[in-house]
VEXSE-313662 format. One line per field, with one value per residue: residue number from 1; y, z, x of N, C-alpha, C in turn. Coordinates in Angstrom, 1 decimal. Each point is the difference from the previous one (the first is absolute). Layout:
# residues N
num (NUM | ...)
n_north (Y | ...)
n_up (Z | ...)
n_east (X | ...)
ca_north (Y | ...)
ca_up (Z | ...)
ca_east (X | ...)
c_north (Y | ...)
c_up (Z | ...)
c_east (X | ...)
***
This chain:
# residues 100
num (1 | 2 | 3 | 4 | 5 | 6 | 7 | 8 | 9 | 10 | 11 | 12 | 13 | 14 | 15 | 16 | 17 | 18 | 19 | 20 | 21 | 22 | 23 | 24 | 25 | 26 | 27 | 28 | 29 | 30 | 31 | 32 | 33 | 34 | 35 | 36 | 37 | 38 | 39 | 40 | 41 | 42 | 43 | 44 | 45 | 46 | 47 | 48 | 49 | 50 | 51 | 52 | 53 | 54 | 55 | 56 | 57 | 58 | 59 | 60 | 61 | 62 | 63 | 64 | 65 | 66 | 67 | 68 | 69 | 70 | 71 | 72 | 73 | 74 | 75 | 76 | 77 | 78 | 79 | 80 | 81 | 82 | 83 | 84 | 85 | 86 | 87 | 88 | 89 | 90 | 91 | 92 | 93 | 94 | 95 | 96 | 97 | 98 | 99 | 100)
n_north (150.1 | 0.2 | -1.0 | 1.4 | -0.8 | -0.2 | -1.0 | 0.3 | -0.3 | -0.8 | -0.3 | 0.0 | -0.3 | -0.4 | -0.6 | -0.4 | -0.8 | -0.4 | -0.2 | -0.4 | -0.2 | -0.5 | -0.2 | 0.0 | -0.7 | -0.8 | 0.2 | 0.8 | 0.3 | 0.0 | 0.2 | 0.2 | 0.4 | -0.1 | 0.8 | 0.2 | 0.0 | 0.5 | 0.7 | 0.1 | -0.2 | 0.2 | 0.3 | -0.2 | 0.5 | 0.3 | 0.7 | -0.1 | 0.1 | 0.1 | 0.6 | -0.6 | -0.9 | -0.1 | -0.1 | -1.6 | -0.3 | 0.8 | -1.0 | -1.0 | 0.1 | 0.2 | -1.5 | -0.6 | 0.5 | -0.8 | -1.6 | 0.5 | 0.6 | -1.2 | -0.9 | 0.8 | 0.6 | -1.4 | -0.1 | 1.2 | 0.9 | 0.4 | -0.4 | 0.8 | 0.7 | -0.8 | 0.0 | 1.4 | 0.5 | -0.5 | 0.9 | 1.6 | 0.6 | -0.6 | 0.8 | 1.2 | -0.2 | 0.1 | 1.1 | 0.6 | -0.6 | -0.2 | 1.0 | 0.4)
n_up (0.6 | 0.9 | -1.0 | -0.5 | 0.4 | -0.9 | 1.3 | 0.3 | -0.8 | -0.6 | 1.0 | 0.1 | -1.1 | 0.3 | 1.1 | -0.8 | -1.1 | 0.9 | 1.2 | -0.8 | -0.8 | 0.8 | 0.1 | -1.2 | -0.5 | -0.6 | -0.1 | -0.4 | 0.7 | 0.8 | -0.9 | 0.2 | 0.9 | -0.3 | -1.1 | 0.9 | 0.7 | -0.4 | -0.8 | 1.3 | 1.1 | -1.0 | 0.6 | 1.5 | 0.1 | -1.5 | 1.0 | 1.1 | -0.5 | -0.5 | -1.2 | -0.1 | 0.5 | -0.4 | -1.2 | 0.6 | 0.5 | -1.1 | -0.7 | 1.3 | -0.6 | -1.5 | -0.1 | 0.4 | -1.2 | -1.2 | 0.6 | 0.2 | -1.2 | -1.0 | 0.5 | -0.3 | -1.0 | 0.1 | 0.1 | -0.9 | 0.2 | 0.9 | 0.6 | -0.9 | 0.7 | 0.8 | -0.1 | -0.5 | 0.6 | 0.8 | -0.3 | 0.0 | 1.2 | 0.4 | -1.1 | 0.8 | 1.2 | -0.4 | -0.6 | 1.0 | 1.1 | -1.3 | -0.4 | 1.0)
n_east (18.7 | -0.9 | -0.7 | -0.7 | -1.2 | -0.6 | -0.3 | 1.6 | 0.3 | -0.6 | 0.0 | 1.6 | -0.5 | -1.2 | 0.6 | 1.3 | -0.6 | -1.1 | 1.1 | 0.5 | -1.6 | -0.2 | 1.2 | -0.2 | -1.2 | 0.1 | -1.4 | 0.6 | 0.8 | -1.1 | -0.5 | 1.6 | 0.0 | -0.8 | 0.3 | 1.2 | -0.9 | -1.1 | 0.9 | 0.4 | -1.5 | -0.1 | 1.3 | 0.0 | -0.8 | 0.8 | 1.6 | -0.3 | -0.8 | 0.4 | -0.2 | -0.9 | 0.9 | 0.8 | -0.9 | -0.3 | 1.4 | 0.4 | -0.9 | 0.1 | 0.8 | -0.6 | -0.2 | 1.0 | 0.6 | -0.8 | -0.6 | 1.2 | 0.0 | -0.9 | 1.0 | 1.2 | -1.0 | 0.5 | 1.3 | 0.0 | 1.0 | 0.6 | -1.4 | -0.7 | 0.8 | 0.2 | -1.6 | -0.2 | 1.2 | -1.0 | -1.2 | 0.6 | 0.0 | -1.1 | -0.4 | 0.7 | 0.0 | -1.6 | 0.5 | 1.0 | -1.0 | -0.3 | 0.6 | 0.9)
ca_north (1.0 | -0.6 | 1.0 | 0.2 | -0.3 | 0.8 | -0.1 | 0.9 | 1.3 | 0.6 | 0.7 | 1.4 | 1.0 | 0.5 | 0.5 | 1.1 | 1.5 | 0.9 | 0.6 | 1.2 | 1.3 | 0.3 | 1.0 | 1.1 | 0.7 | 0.0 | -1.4 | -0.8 | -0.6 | -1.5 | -0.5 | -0.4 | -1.3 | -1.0 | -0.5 | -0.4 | -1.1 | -1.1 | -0.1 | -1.2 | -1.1 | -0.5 | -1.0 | -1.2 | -1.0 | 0.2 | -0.9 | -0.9 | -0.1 | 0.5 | 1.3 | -0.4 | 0.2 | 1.1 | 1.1 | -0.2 | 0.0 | 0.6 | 0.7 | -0.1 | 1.1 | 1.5 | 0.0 | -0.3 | 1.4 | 1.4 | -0.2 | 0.2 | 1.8 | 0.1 | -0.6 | 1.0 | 0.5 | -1.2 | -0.6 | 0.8 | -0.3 | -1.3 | -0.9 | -0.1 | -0.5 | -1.2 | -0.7 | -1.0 | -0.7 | -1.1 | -1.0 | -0.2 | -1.5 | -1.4 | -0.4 | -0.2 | -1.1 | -0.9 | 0.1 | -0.3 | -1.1 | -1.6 | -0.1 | -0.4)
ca_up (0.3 | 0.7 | -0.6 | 0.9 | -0.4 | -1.3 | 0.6 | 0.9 | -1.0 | 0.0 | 1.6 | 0.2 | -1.3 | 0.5 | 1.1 | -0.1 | -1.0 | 0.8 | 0.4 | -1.1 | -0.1 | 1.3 | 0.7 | -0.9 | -0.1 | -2.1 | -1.1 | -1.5 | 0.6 | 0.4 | -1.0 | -0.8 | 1.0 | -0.3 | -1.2 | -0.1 | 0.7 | -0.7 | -1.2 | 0.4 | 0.2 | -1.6 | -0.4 | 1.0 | -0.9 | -0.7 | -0.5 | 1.3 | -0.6 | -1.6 | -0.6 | 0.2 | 1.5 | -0.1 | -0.2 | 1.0 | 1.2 | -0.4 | -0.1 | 1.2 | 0.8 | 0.0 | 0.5 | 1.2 | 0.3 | -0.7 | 1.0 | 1.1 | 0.5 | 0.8 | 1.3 | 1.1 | 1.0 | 0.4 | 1.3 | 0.2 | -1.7 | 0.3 | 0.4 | -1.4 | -0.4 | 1.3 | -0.5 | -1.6 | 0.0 | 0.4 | -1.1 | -1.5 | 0.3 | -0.2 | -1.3 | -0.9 | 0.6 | -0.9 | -1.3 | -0.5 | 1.0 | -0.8 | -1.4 | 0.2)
ca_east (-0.9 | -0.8 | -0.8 | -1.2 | -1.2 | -0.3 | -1.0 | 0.5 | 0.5 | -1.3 | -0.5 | 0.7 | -0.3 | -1.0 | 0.4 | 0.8 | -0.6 | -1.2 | 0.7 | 0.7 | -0.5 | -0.9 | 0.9 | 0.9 | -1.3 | 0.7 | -0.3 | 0.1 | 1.3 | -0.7 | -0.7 | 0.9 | 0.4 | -1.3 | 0.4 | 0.9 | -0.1 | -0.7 | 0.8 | 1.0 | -0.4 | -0.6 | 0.9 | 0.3 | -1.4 | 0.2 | 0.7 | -0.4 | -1.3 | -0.2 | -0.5 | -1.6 | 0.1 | 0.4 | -1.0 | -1.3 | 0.2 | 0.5 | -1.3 | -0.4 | 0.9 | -0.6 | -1.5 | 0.0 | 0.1 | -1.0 | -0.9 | -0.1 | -0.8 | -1.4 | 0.3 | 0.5 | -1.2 | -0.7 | 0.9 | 1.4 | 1.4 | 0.5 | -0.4 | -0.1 | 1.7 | 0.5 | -0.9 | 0.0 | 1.7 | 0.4 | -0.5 | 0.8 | 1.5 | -0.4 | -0.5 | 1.7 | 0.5 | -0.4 | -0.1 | 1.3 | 0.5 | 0.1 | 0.3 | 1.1)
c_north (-0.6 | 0.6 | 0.1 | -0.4 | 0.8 | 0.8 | 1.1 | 1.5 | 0.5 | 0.7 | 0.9 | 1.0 | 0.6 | 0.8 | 1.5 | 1.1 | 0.9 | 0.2 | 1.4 | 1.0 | 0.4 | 0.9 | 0.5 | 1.3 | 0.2 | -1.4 | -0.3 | -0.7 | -1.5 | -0.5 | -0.2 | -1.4 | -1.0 | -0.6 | -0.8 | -1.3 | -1.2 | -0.3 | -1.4 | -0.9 | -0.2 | -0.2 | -1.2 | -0.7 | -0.5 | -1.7 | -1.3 | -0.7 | 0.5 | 1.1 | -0.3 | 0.8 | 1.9 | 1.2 | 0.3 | 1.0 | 2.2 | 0.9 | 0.3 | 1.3 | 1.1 | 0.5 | 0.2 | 2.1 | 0.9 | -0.4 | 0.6 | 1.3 | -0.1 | -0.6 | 0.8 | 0.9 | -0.6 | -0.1 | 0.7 | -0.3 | -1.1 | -1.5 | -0.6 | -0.4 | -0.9 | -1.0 | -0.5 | -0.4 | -1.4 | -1.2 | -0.6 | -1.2 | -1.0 | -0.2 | -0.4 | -1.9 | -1.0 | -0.6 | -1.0 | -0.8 | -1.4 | 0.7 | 0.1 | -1.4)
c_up (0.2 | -0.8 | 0.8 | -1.0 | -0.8 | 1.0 | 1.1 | -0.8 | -0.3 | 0.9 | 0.3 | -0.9 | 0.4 | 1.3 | -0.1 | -0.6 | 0.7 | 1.0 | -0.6 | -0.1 | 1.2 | 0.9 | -0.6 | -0.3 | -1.7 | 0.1 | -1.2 | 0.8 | 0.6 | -1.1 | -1.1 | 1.1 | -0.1 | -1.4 | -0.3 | 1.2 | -1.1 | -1.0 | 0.4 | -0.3 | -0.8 | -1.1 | 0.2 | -0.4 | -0.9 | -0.5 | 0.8 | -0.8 | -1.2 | -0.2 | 0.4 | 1.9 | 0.4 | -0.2 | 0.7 | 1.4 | 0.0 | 0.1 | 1.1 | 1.2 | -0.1 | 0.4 | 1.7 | 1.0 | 0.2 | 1.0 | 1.4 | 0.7 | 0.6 | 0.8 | 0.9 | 0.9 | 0.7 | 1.3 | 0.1 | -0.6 | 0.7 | 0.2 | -1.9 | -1.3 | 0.2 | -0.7 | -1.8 | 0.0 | 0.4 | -1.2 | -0.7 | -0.1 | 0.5 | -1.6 | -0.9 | 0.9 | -0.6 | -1.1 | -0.5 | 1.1 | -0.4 | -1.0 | 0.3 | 0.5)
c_east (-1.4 | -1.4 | -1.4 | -1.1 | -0.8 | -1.6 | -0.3 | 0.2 | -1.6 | -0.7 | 0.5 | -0.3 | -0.9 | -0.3 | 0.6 | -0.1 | -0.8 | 1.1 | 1.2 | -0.9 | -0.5 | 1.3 | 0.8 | -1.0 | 0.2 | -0.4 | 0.6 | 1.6 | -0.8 | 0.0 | 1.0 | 0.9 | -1.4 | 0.2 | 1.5 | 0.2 | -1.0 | 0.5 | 1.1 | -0.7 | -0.7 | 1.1 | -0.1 | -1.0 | -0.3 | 0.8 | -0.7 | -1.4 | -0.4 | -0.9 | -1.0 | -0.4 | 0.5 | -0.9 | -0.8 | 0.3 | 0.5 | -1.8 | -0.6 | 1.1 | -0.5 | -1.6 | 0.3 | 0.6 | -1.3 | -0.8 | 0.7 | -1.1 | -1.0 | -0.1 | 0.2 | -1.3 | -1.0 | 0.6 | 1.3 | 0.8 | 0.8 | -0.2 | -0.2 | 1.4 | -0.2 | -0.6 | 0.7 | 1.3 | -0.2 | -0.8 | 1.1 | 1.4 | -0.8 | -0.4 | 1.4 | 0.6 | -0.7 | 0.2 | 1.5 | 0.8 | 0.6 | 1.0 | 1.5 | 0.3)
***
């Protein structure tokens, strides 16, 4: 089974989460696809980079949520998704590029 990057999981989390609530219109349904996506990749992190890494990169996920808002009335929700997902999978690709 072909596994997916803890770097990728993190992006789709975020992505996906603001997609879920955005066409269902039930934030708290986003916002449980956002928690069960980060919850993976703070496994992967976890095991891939140790607890240390893991908090860091786990802390940066939610910062990387909470900054999207005031981004969003900056450049729009989408363009503001787009933006912090990709931080977020270059910080995660960083983080855990050497440890496998």
């Amino acid at each position: 089974m072909a596994k997916v990057p803890a770097a990728v999981v993190a992006a789709s989390g975020l992505i996906g989460g603001y997609g879920v609530a955005r066409w269902t219109g039930k934030r708290p349904l986003g916002g449980a696809a956002l928690a069960v996506a980060g919850s993976l990749a703070a496994y992967e992190w976890n095991r891939q980079a140790g607890p240390r890494a893991a908090a860091g990169l786990t802390a940066a996920y939610v910062a990387a949520f909470a900054g999207s808002h005031p981004l969003a009335k900056k450049t729009g929700a989408w363009p503001a998704v787009f933006a912090v997902a990709s931080g977020m999978a270059a910080a995660s690709w960083a983080v855990t590029r050497r440890a496998d």
